[in-house]
C-alpha positions in Angstrom: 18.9 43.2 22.6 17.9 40.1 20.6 20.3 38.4 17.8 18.6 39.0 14.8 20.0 35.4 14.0 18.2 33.9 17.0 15.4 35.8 16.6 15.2 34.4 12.5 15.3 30.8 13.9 12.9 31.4 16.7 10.4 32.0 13.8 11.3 30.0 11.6 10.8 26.8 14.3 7.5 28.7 15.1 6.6 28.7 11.4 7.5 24.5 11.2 5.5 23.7 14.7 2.8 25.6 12.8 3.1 23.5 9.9 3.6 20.4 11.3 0.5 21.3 13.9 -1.5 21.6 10.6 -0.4 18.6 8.8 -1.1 16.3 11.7 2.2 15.7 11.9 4.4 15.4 15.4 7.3 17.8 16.4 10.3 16.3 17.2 11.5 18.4 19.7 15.1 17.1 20.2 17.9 15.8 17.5 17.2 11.9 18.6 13.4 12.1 18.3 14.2 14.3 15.1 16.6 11.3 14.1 14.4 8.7 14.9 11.1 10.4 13.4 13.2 10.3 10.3 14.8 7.0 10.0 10.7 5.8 10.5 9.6 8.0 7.3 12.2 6.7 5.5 11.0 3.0 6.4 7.7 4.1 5.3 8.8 5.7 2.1 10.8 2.4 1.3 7.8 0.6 2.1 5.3 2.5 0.2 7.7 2.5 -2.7 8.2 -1.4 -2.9 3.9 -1.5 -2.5 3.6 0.5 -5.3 6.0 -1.3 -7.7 4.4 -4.4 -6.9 0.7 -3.1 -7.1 1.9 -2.0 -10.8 3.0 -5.4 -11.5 -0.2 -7.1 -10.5 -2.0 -3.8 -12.7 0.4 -5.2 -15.8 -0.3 -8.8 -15.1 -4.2 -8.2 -15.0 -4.2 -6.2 -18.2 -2.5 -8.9 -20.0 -5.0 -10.9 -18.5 -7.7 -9.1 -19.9 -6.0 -8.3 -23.1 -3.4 -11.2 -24.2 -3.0 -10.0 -27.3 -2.7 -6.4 -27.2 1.2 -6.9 -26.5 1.6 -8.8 -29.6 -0.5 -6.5 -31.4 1.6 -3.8 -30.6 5.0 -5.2 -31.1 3.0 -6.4 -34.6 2.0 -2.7 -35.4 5.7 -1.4 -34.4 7.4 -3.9 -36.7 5.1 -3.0 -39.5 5.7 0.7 -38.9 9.7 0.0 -39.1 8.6 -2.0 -42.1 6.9 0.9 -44.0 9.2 3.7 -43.0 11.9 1.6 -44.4 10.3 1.0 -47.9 9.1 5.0 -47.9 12.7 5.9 -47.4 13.3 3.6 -50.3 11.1 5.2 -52.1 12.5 8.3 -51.9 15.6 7.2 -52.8 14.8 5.9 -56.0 12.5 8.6 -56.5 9.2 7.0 -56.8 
């Protein structure tokens, strides 16, 4: 008779080769392939992680680029908001 414990992993390994099958994706089929599959995602992770920050800043350098002011105008439009919250509150204080 079967371990219903074996018999639960047998499936569940099925159910991953499946998924990995449909993905495209290879099946390590031993713990240093499995090790080694993994240490190259995580490269590849790191590596697609440090593109993206770095296509972001180019993204934040052309905006200013296109729109050198638009920084300024919105640390402008901040300090005038502080600016007019602050005399509202005054306001209110005094009641006017």
């Amino acid at each position: 008779m079967d371990d219903p414990i074996n018999h639960v992993a047998q499936e569940q390994r099925r159910a991953l080769g499946f998924m990995l099958d449909s993905l495209g994706l290879r099946h390590a089929h031993d713990e240093v392939a499995r090790r080694e599959r993994i240490a190259e995602l995580e490269r590849t992770v790191t590596a697609l992680l440090a593109e993206n920050s770095a296509l972001r800043a180019e993204a934040r350098e052309l905006e200013h680029q296109l729109y050198p002011l638009e920084s300024e105008i919105a640390a402008f439009e901040r300090e005038m908001d502080g600016r007019l919250a602050l005399e509202r509150e005054r306001a209110a204080e005094n009641g006017i």
